[in-house]
C-alpha positions in Angstrom: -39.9 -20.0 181.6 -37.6 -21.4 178.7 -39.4 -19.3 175.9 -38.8 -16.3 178.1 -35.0 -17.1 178.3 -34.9 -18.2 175.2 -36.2 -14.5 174.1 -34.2 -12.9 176.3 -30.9 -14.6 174.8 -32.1 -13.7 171.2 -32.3 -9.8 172.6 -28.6 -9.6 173.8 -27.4 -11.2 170.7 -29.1 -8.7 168.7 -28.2 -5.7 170.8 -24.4 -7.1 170.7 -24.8 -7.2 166.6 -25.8 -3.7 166.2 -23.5 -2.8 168.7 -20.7 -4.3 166.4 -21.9 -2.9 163.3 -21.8 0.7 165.1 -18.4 0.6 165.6 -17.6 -0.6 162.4 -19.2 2.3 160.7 -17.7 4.4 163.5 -14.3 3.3 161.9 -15.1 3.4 158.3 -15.7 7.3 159.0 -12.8 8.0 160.7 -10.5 6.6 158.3 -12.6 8.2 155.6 -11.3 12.2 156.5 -8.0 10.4 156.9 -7.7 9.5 153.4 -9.1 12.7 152.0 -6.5 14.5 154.0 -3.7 12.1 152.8 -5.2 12.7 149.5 -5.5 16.6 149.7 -1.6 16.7 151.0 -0.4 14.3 148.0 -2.6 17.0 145.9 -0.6 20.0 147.8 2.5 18.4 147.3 2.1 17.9 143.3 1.5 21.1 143.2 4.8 22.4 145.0 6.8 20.0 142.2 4.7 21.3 139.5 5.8 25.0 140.8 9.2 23.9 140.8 9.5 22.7 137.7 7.8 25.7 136.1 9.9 28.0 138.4 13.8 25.9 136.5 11.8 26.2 133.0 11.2 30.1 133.8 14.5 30.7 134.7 16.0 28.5 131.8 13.9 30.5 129.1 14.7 34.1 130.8 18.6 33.5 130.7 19.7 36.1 127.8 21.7 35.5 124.7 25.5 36.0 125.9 25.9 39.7 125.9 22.5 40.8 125.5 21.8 42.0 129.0 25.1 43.2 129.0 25.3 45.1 126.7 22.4 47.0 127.8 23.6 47.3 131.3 27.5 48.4 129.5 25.6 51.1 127.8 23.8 52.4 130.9 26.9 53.0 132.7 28.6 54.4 129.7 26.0 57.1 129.5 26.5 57.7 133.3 29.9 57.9 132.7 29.7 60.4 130.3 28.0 62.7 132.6 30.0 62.8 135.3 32.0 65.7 134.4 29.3 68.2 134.4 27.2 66.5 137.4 30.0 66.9 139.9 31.8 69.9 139.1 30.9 73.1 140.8 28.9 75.7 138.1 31.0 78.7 137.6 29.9 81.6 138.7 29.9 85.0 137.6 32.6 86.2 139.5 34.9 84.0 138.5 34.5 84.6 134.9 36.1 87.0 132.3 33.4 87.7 129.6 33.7 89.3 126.6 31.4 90.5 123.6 33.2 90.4 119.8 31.4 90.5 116.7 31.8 86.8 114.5 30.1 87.2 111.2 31.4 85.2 108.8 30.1 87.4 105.7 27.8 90.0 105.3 24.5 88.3 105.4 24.9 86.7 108.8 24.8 88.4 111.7 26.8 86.6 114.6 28.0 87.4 117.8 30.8 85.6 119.9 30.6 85.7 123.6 33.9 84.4 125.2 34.2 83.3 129.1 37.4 82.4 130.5 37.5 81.0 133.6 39.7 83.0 136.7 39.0 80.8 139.3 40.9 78.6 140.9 39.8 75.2 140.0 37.6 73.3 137.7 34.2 74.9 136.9 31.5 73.9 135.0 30.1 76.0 132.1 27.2 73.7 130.6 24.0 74.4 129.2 22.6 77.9 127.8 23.4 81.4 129.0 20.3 83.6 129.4 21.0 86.5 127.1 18.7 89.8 126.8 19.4 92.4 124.4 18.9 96.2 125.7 18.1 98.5 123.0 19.3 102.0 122.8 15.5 103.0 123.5 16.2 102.0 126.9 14.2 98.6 126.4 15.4 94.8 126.8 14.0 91.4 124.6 15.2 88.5 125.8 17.1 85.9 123.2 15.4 83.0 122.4 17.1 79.6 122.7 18.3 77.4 119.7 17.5 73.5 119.4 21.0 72.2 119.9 21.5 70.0 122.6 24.4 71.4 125.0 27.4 69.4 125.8 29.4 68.9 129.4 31.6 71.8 129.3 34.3 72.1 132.4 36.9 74.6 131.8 39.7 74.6 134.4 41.9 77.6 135.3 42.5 79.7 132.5 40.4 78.1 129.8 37.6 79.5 127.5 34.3 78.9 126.9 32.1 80.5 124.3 28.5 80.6 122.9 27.0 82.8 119.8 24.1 84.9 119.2 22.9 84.6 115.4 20.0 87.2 114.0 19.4 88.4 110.6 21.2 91.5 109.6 19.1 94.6 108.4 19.9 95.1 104.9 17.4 98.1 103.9 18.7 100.5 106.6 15.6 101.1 108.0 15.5 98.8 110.9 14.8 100.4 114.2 16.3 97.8 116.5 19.6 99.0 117.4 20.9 96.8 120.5 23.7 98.8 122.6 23.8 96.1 125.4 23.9 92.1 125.8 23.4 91.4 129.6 24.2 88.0 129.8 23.8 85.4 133.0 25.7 82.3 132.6 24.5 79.1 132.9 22.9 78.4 136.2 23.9 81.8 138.0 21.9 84.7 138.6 24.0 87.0 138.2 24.5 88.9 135.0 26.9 91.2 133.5 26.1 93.8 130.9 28.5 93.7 128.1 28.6 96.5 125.0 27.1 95.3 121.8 30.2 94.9 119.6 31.8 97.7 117.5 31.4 97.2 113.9 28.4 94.2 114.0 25.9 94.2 111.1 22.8 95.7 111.9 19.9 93.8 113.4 17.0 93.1 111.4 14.3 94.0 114.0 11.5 93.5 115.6 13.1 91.3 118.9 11.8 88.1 117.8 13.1 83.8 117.8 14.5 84.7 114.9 17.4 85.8 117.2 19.1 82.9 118.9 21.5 82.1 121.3 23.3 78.5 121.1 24.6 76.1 124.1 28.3 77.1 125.6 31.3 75.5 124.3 34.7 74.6 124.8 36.7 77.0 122.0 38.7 76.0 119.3 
């Protein structure tokens, strides 16, 4: 009977002892995720300061030598400024223009032809770019005038001024050339309606055929 007891005492007292170390290693596991996760979030945190940091260096090393950026950004609205005479004003049209042929050569090797257009209107118009220019011929057929390489300039003429263009070609100097233009019909720039206008009295011949040899040149303000 006291063996038994005895044996019976031993039992609990072993039960009770793994029971404690259980627990133990029940706690030692919970804290463990604990301290991952407070290490993970010190981790996180680093990284937003590391950010930071980089983000004030970035900025430090983009900031521009004085007037660098500026000057870039001066010159982009200069350029815009420079347009805004020909982007807002109203094309002329047709209607409102006075055009006129006259012959321009300044010797008698170049052939050159003036066409003048003075504005009627009543306000500000805007003359800029090229005229589309055909030639007719006195065979009853028409060759459009190729365009020259200049690049055109803003050209607004208000009430009563004049704007011109030329038509250069190479003059005939054997006598045999067969391209005798009686006609210009010229369209202004950015219409679509054209007038026809008599080739002028007394230019040099034309040096045919109807090729980019004849040129017509952007509008300008005249002298």
């Amino acid at each position: 009977m006291k063996f038994t007891r005895t044996a019976a005492l031993a039992a609990i007292s072993l039960a009770a002892g793994l029971s404690l170390t259980a627990c133990n290693n029940g706690d030692d596991s919970a804290q463990a995720p604990s301290a991952q996760g407070s290490s993970s979030a010190s981790s996180s945190g680093g990284g937003s300061s590391s950010g930071s940091a980089s983000g004030s260096g970035g900025s430090q090393t983009g900031k521009a030598k004085p007037g660098s950026g500026t000057g870039t950004s001066s010159s982009s609205g200069g350029g815009n400024g420079a347009g805004t005479g020909g982007g807002k004003g109203k094309f002329c049209r047709t209607s409102d223009l006075t055009i006129e042929a006259v012959d321009s050569s300044p010797d008698r090797t170049t052939g050159d032809v003036t066409v003048q257009m003075t504005n009627k209107g009543a306000g500000t118009c805007s003359v800029t770019g090229f005229a589309g220019v055909d030639l007719k011929d006195a065979d009853g057929t028409s060759a459009p005038v190729a365009r020259g390489h200049e690049q055109p300039r803003i050209t607004d003429l208000k009430n009563g001024g004049t704007a011109t263009f030329s038509i250069s070609y190479p003059v005939d100097k054997s006598g045999k050339s067969l391209s005798k233009p009686t006609n210009i019909v010229v369209t202004p720039p950015n219409e679509t309606h054209s007038v026809s206008l008599k080739w002028p009295a007394g230019a040099l011949p034309l040096a045919g055929p109807y090729d980019d040899r004849i040129q017509v040149h952007p509008v300008g303000i005249a002298n």
